[in-house]
C-alpha positions in Angstrom: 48.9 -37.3 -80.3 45.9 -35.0 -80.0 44.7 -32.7 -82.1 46.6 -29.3 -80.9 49.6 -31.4 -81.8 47.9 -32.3 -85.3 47.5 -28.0 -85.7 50.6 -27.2 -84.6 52.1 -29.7 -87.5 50.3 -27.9 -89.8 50.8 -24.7 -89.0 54.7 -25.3 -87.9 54.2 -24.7 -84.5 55.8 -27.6 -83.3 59.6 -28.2 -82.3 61.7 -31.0 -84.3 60.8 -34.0 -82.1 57.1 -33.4 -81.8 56.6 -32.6 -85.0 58.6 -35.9 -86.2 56.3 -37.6 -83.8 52.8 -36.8 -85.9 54.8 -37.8 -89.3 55.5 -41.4 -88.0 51.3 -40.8 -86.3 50.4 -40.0 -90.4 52.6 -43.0 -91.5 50.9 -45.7 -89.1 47.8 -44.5 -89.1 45.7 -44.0 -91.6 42.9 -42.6 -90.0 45.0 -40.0 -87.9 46.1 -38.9 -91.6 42.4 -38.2 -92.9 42.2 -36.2 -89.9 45.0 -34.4 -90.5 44.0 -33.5 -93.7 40.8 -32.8 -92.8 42.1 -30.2 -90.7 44.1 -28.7 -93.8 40.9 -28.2 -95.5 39.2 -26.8 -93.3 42.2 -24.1 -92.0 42.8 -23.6 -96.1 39.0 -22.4 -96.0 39.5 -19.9 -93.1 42.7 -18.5 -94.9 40.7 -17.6 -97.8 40.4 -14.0 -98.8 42.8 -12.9 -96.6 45.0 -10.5 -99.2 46.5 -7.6 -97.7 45.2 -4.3 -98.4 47.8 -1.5 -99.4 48.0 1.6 -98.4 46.6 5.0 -99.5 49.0 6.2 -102.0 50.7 9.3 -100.8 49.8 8.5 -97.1 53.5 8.9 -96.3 54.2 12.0 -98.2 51.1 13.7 -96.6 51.9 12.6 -92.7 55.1 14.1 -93.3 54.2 17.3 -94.3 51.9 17.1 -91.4 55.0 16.7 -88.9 57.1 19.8 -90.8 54.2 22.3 -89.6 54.2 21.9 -85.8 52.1 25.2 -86.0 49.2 23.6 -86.9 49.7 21.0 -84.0 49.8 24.4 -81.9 46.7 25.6 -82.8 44.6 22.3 -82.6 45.9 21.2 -79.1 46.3 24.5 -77.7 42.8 26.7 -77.6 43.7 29.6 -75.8 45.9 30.6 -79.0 43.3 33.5 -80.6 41.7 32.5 -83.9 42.6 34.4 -86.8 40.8 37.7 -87.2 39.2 37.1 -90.6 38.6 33.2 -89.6 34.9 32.2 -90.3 33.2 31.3 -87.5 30.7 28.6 -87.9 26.9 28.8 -86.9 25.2 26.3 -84.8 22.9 24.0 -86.8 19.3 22.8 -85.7 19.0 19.0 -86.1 17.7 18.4 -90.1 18.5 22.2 -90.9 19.3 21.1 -94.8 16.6 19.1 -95.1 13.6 21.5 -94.0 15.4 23.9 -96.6 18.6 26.1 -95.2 21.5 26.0 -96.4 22.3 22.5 -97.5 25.1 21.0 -96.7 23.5 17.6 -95.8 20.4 17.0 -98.9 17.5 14.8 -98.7 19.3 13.1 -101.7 22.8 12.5 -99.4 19.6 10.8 -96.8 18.6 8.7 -99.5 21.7 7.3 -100.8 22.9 6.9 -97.4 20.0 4.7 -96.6 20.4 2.6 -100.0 24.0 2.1 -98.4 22.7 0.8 -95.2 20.1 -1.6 -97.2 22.9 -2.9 -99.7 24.9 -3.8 -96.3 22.2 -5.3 -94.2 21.4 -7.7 -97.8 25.0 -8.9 -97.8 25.7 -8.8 -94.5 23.2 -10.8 -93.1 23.1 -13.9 -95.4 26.6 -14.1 -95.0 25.8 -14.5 -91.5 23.0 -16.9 -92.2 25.6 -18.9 -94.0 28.8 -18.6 -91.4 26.2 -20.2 -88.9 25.3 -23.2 -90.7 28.8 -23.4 -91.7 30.0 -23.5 -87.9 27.1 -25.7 -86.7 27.3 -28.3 -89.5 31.2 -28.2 -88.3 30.3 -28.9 -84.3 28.2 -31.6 -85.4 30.5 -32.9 -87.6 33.3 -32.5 -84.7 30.9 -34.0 -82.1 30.2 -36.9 -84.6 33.8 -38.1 -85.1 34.1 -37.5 -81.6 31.7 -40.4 -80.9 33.2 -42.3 -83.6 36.7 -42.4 -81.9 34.5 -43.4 -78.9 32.9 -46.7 -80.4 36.0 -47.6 -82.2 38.0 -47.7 -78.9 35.1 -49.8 -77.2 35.0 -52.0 -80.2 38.9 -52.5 -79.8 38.5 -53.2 -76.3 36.2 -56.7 -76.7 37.3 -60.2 -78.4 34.4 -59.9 -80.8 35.4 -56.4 -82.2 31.5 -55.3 -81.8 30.5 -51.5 -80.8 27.7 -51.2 -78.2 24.6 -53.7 -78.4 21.1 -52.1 -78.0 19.4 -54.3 -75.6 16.9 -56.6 -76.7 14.8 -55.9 -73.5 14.2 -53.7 -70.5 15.4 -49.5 -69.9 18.6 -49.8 -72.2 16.4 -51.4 -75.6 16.5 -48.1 -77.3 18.9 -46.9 -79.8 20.2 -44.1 -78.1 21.1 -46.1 -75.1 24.5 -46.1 -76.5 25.4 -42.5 -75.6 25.0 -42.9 -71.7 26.7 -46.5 -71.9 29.8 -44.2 -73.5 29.3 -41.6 -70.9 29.0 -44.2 -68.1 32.3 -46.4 -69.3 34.5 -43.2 -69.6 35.0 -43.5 -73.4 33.2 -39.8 -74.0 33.6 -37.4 -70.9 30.9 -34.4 -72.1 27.4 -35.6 -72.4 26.8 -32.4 -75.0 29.1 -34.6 -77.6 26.3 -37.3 -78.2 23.9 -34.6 -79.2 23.9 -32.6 -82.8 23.5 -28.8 -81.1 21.4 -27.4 -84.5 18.8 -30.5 -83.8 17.8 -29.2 -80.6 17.2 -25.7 -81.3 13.3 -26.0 -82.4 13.0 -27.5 -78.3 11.9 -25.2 -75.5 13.3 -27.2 -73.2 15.4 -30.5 -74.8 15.1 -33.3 -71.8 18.5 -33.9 -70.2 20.3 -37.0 -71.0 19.6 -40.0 -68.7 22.9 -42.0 -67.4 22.5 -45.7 -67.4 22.4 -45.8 -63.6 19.0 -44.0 -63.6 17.4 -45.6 -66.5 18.5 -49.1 -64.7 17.0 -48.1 -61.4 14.0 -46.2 -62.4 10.7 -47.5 -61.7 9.0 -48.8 -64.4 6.4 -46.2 -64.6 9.5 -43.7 -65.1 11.2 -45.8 -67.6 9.9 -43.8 -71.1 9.8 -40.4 -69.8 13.6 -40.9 -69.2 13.9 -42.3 -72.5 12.9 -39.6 -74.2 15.4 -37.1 -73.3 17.5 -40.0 -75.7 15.7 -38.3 -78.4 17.9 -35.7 -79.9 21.3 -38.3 -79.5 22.8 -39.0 -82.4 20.8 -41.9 -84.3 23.0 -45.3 -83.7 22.9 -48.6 -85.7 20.0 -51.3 -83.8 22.5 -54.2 -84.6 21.1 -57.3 -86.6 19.5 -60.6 -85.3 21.5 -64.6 -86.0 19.2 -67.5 -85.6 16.6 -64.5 -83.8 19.2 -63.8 -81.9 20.4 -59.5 -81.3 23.8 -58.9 -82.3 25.5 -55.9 -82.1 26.8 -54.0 -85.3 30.8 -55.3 -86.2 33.5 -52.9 -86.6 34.8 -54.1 -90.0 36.7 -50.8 -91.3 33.5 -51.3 -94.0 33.6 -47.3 -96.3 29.7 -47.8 -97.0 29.0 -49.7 -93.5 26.9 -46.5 -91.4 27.2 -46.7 -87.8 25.6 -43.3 -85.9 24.3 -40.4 -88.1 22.8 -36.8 -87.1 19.2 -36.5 -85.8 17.3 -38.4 -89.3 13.7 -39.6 -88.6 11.2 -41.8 -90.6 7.6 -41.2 -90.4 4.3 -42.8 -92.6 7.7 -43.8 -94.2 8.9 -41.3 -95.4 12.5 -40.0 -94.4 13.1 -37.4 -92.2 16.1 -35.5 -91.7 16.2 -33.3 -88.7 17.9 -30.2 -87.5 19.9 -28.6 -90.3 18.3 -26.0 -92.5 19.0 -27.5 -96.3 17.8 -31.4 -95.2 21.3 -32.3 -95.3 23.0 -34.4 -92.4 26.2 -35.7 -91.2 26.9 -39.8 -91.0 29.5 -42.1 -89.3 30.6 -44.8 -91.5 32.5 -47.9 -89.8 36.2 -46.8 -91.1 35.4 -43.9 -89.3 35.1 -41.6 -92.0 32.1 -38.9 -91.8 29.8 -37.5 -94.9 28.0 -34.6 -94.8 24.7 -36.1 -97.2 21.7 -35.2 -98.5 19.0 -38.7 -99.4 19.4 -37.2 -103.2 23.0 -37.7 -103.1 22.6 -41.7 -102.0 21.7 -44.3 -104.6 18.2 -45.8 -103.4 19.6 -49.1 -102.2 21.5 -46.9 -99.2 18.6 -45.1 -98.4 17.9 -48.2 -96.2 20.4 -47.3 -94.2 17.4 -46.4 -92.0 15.2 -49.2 -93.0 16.0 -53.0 -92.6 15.5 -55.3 -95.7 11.8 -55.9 -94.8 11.0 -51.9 -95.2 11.1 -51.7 -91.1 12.2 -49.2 -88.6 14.3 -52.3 -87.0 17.3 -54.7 -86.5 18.6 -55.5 -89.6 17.8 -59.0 -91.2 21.7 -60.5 -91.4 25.0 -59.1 -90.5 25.3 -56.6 -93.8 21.8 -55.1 -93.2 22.4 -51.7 -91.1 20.2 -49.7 -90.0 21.0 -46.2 -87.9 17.8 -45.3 -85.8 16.2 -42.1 -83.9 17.5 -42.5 -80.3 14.1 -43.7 -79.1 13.9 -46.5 -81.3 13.8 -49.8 -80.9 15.1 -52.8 -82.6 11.8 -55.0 -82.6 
């Protein structure tokens, strides 16, 4: 089922079979349920503050009295009916008349209120704005994310071992974000813009384009890091962990605390870097598929080695329970 059918369920869209269809989905499988819920959350959120507002009282009483005086509908639509010969006529106004002191019908102190008006809107208006933005991009990302988890789950699935995509120890593919074109390449993701967070790329002039695993394969060597870079801005991915020195490649487990890709999240002179959205908060893929949208404050100091290995390094972790998620252009020695 995909996830039109999973909106239709909730919003009763769907006819009897269908919908009977996504409650024996909810009752197989767990994860499709999260999902699901997740979705109710997040259509609960846009339904809030959505109250009807009533009408003017007496709006009916006064429209009617309107339609008893088809007179006055005479005189508006038709002007070659005469005015009335003691009607006022009205005098043509210069442009600021009341203000530079004639007859005031429009007062400096109308101006200035008007003007505290428009300041009182642009105030709430546009951090409302600020915040919708962050709201919808922290939403794509998140989207994009679970995207790429669905992605590495159903590679996983598809090997004996149950293991999600090694990072090579050697040659064009031994960077972290070789992952995302080896998705791309094997048809598990089918839009390249998935792999990538959009928020983290908006401090780049020009964000490189992604590199498929055919060119980084048959690019000359001189060639091979300046491809490599436009892996930058993919989502970080775990380096996998070395037996008997050996690279392994992360195991899918269904582990809750076990991260596997994250948002954009750097480390430099050791310190941790989160990078793209504006309150230092990111998104990050656990291996039950599950996503968290984090801040480092929020995770005990043992987990912030989710992007250091047990020896303090940017690198493969040291045994199978040691992850570590890693910029794109990373490498795991």
């Amino acid at each position: 089922m995909t996830r039109e059918h999973w909106l239709g369920y909730l919003m009763g869209a769907l006819d009897e079979n269908e919908h009977a269809s996504v409650e024996q989905q909810i009752a197989e499988d767990p994860r499709a349920a999260d999902e699901i819920e997740h979705l109710r959350t997040h259509l609960n959120l846009m339904s809030d503050g959505l109250d009807e507002a009533a009408p003017p009282v007496g709006l009916a009483t006064r429209t009617c009295a309107l339609l008893e005086s088809p007179g006055l509908f005479a005189e508006i639509l038709d002007p070659s009916i005469p005015e009335h010969e003691n009607a006022p006529t009205l005098r043509e106004k210069q442009p600021f008349e009341a203000i530079a002191g004639g007859n005031p019908s429009f007062t400096m102190m109308d101006m200035m209120v008007a003007i505290g008006a428009c300041v009182a809107a642009v105030a709430i208006f546009f951090p409302a704005l600020a915040s919708s933005r962050m709201l919808a991009t922290r939403l794509q990302c998140e989207n994009n994310l679970r995207q790429v988890g669905f992605a590495l789950q159903e590679f996983a699935t598809g090997n004996a071992e149950k293991r999600y995509p090694a990072v090579a120890s050697a040659g064009p593919l031994s960077v972290a974000g070789a992952f995302a074109p080896r998705l791309l390449n094997d048809g598990y993701l089918k839009h390249p813009e998935v792999v990538r967070c959009a928020e983290s790329l908006q401090n780049l002039s020009q964000p490189q384009q992604l590199p498929t695993v055919e060119q980084l394969l048959n690019a000359p060597e001189s060639d091979v890091e300046r491809l490599q870079q436009g892996l930058a801005t993919v989502y970080n991915y775990n380096l996998g962990n070395l037996r008997d020195g050996e690279l392994q490649a992360p195991l899918m487990k269904g582990r809750s605390s076990y991260p596997v890709a994250s948002d954009t999240v750097i480390v430099q002179d050791g310190q941790i870097a989160p990078q793209g959205h504006e309150d230092g908060r990111f998104n990050i893929l656990f291996d039950d598929g599950h996503v968290e949208f984090i801040s480092l404050e929020d995770l005990p100091s043992s987990m912030k080695h989710y992007f250091l290995n047990d020896k303090g390094q940017v690198a493969a972790g040291v045994d199978e329970d040691d992850a570590v998620i890693a910029n794109g252009i990373a490498h795991p020695f």
